[in-house]
C-alpha positions in Angstrom: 0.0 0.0 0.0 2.7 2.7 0.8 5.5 1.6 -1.2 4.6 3.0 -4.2 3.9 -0.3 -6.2 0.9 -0.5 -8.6 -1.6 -3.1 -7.7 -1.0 -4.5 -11.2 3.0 -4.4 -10.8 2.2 -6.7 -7.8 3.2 -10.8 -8.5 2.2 -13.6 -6.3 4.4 -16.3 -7.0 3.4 -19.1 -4.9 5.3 -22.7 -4.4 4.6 -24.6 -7.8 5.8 -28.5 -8.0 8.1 -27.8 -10.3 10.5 -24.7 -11.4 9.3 -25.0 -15.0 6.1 -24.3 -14.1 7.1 -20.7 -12.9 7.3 -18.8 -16.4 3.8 -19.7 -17.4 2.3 -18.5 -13.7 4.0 -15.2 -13.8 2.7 -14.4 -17.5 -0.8 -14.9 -16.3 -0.7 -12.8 -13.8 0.6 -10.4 -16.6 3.9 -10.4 -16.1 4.4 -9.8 -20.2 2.6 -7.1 -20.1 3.6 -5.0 -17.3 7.4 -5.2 -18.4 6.4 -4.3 -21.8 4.7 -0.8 -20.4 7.6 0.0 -17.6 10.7 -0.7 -20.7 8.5 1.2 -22.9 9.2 -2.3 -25.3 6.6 -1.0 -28.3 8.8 1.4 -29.3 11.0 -1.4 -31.0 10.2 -3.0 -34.3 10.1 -6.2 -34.4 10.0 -8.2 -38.2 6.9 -10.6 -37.7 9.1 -13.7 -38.5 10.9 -12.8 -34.7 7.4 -12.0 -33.2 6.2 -15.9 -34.7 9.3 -17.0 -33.3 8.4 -16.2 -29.7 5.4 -17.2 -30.0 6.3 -20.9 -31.3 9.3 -21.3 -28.7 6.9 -20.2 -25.8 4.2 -22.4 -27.1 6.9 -25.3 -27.3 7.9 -24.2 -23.2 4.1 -24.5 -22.3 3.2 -27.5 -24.0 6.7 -28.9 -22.8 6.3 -28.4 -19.1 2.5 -29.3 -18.8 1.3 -32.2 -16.9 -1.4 -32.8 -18.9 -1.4 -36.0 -21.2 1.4 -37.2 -19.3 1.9 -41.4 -20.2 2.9 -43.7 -17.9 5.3 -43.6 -14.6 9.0 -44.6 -15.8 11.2 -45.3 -12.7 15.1 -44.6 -13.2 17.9 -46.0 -10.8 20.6 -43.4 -10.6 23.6 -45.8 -8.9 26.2 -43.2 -7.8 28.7 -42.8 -5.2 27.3 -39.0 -3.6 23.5 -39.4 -3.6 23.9 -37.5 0.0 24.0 -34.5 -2.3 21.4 -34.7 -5.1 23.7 -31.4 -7.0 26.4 -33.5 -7.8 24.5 -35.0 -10.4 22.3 -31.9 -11.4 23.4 -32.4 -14.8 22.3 -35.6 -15.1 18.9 -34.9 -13.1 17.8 -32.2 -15.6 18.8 -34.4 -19.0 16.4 -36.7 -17.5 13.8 -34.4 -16.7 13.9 -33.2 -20.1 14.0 -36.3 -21.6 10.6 -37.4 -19.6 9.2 -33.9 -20.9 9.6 -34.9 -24.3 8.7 -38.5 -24.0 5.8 -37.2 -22.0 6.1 -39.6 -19.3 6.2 -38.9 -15.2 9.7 -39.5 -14.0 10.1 -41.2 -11.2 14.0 -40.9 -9.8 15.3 -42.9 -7.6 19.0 -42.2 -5.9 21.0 -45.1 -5.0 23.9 -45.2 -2.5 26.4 -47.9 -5.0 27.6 -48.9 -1.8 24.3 -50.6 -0.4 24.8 -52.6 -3.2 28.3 -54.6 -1.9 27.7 -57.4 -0.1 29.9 -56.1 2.3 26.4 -54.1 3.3 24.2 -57.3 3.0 25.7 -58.0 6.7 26.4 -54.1 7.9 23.3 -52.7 6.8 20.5 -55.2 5.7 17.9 -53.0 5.1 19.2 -50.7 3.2 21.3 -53.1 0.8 17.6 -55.0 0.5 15.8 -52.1 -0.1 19.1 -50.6 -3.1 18.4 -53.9 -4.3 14.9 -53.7 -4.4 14.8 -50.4 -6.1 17.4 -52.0 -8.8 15.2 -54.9 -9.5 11.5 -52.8 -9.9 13.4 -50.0 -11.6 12.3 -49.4 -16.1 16.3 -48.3 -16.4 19.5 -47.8 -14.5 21.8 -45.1 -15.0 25.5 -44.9 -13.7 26.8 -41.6 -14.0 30.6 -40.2 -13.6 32.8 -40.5 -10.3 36.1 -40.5 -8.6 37.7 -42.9 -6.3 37.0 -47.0 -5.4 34.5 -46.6 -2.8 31.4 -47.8 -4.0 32.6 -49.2 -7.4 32.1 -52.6 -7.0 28.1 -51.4 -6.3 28.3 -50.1 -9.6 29.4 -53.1 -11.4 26.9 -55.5 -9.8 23.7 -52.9 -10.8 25.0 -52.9 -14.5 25.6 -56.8 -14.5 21.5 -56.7 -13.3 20.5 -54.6 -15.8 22.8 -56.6 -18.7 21.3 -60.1 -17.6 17.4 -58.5 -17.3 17.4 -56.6 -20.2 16.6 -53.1 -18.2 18.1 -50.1 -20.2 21.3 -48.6 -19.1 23.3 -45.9 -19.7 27.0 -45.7 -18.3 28.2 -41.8 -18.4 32.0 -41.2 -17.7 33.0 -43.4 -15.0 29.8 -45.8 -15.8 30.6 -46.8 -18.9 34.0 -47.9 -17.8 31.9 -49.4 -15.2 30.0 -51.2 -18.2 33.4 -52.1 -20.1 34.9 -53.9 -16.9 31.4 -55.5 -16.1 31.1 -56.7 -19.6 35.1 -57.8 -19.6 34.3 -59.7 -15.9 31.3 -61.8 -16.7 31.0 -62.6 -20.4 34.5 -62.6 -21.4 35.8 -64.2 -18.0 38.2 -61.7 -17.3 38.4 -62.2 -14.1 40.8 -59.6 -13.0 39.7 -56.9 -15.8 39.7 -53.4 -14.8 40.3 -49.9 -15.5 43.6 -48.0 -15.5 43.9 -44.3 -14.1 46.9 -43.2 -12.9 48.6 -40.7 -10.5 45.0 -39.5 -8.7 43.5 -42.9 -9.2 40.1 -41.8 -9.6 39.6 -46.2 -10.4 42.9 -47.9 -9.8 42.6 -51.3 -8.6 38.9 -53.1 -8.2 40.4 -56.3 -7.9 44.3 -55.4 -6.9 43.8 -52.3 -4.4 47.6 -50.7 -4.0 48.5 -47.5 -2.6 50.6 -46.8 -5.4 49.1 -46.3 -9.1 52.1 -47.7 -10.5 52.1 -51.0 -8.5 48.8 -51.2 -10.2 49.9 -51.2 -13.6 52.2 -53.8 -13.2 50.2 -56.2 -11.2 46.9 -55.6 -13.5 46.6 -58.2 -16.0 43.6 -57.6 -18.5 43.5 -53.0 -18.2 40.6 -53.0 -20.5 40.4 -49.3 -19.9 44.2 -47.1 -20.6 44.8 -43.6 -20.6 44.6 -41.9 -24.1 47.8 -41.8 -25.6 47.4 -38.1 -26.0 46.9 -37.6 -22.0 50.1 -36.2 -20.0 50.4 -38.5 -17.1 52.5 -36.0 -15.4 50.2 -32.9 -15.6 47.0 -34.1 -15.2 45.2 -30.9 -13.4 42.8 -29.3 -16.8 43.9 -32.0 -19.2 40.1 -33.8 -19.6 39.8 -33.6 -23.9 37.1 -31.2 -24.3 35.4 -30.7 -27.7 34.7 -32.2 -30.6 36.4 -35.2 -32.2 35.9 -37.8 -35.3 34.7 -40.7 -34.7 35.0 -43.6 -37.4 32.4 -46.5 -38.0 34.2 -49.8 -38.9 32.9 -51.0 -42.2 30.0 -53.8 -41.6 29.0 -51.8 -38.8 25.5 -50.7 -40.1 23.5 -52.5 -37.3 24.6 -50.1 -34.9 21.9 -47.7 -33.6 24.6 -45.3 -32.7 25.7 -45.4 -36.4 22.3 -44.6 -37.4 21.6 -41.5 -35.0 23.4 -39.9 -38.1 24.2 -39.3 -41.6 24.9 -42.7 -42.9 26.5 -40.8 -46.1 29.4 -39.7 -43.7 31.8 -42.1 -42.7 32.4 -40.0 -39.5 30.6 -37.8 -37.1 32.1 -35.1 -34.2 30.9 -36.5 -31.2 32.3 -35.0 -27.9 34.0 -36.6 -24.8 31.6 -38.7 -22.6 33.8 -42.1 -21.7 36.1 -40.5 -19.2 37.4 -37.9 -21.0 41.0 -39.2 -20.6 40.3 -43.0 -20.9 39.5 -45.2 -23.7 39.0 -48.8 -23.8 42.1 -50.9 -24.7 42.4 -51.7 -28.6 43.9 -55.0 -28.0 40.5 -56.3 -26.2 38.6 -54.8 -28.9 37.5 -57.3 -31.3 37.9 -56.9 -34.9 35.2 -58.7 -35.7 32.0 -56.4 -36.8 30.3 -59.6 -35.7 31.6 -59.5 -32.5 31.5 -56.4 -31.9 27.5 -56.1 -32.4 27.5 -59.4 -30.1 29.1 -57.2 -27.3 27.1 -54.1 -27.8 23.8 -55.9 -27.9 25.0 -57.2 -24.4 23.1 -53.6 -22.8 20.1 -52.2 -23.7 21.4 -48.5 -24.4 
């Protein structure tokens, strides 16, 4: 009343159950409209196309964000090491959120401790490795996103040898699809001892052979299906994650891939960016050759 406010300039935004639904309340309370008088906005000229452009990307927000027509419930098992703090993994969160927007389906997310998935927890903490377990097994996809350290990893592996063996949908991002590549190495190509190979911080040094040295772990690793790019200075590693674009070939035979057919199939490459570990790359010598073989191992997850 006294602090010199219109009535009209006056917005109630009240708790919504979601942050995308904000926009769309404060332009019915006239939001839009109320800028456009105080920045005087009708003085510019604005060509029609730009005006239809507005129009069609706030149309694509609304339609977007409603929770209207929403399909089914699809429950996702995010398996990580620092569910404690839900923001480690907002990047992750939000791709999924969007990805339910479009698909128009009601996400349910659930966060998994990795750790209440050892058996070393079946004893220590029975309920909550039956109740990780029971959220693994009900779940319509798991998802193992990016790390650092051992704690937790073998967790990781078991959850993506679930979802390999039932079919469930998985997606390993940075330190989850080496997760995948030593899972896959363990149990179908009885690599025992197979792991994954990062030196000097050891962000995944030794699953199988813990040392406190990196380097004792390169000697006493037997099958490294995951090395260090080439290209990576082992010595300065602070800032030296490959960022970017790079080329990415497609064997010849390799047409079944679903990867292959995201794009052009008249290009025999495409950019793609970093998303394996950034530093890391599986080890060429237990690659097969084979296109057969290769579509055998890739048809192992459903991705």
């Amino acid at each position: 009343m006294f602090c010199q406010v219109e009535p009209e300039q006056v917005l109630a935004v009240h708790d919504v159950a979601s942050t995308y639904y904000v926009p769309d309340v404060l332009k019915k309370q006239g939001l839009i409209t109320s800028l456009a008088k105080i920045l005087h906005l009708e003085r510019l000229k604005i060509s029609p196309e730009l005006v239809l452009k507005g129009a069609n990307t706030w149309e694509i927000w609304r339609s977007s964000t409603s929770q209207e027509d929403l399909g089914e419930r699809v429950d996702i098992a995010l398996v990580g090491k620092y569910t404690n703090a839900a923001d480690s993994y907002i990047s992750v969160i939000k791709v999924l959120e969007h990805a339910a927007m479009a698909c128009r389906r009601r996400l349910k997310l659930h966060l998994i401790e990795s750790s209440h998935l050892e058996e070393s927890s079946r004893d220590a903490q029975p309920e909550r490795y039956q109740q990780a377990w029971h959220t693994i097994r009900t779940a319509n996809g798991i998802l193992v996103p990016g790390g650092f350290g051992t704690r937790g990893t073998e967790g990781m592996i078991a959850a993506t040898k679930w979802a390999r063996e039932n079919e469930i949908p998985f997606l390993g991002v940075c330190l989850g699809m080496q997760i995948a590549v030593i899972e896959y190495a363990r149990n179908v190509c009885y690599l025992s001892d197979a792991n994954s190979v990062e030196r000097k911080y050891s962000v995944l040094c030794a699953l199988s052979h813990p040392a406190n040295s990196p380097d004792l772990v390169d000697e006493k690793m037997i099958h490294p299906v995951v090395i260090s790019m080439p290209e990576i200075d082992q010595e300065k590693l602070g800032g030296t994650m490959r960022l970017g674009m790079r080329p990415t070939h497609f064997q010849p035979g390799s047409k079944w891939s679903n990867i292959q057919k995201t794009y052009s199939t008249s290009r025999p490459t495409c950019p793609s960016s970093s998303h394996f570990a950034s530093q890391h790359e599986n080890e060429p010598s237990h690659s097969p050759s084979n296109p057969r073989k290769v579509a055998a191992a890739a048809q192992g997850y459903r991705i």
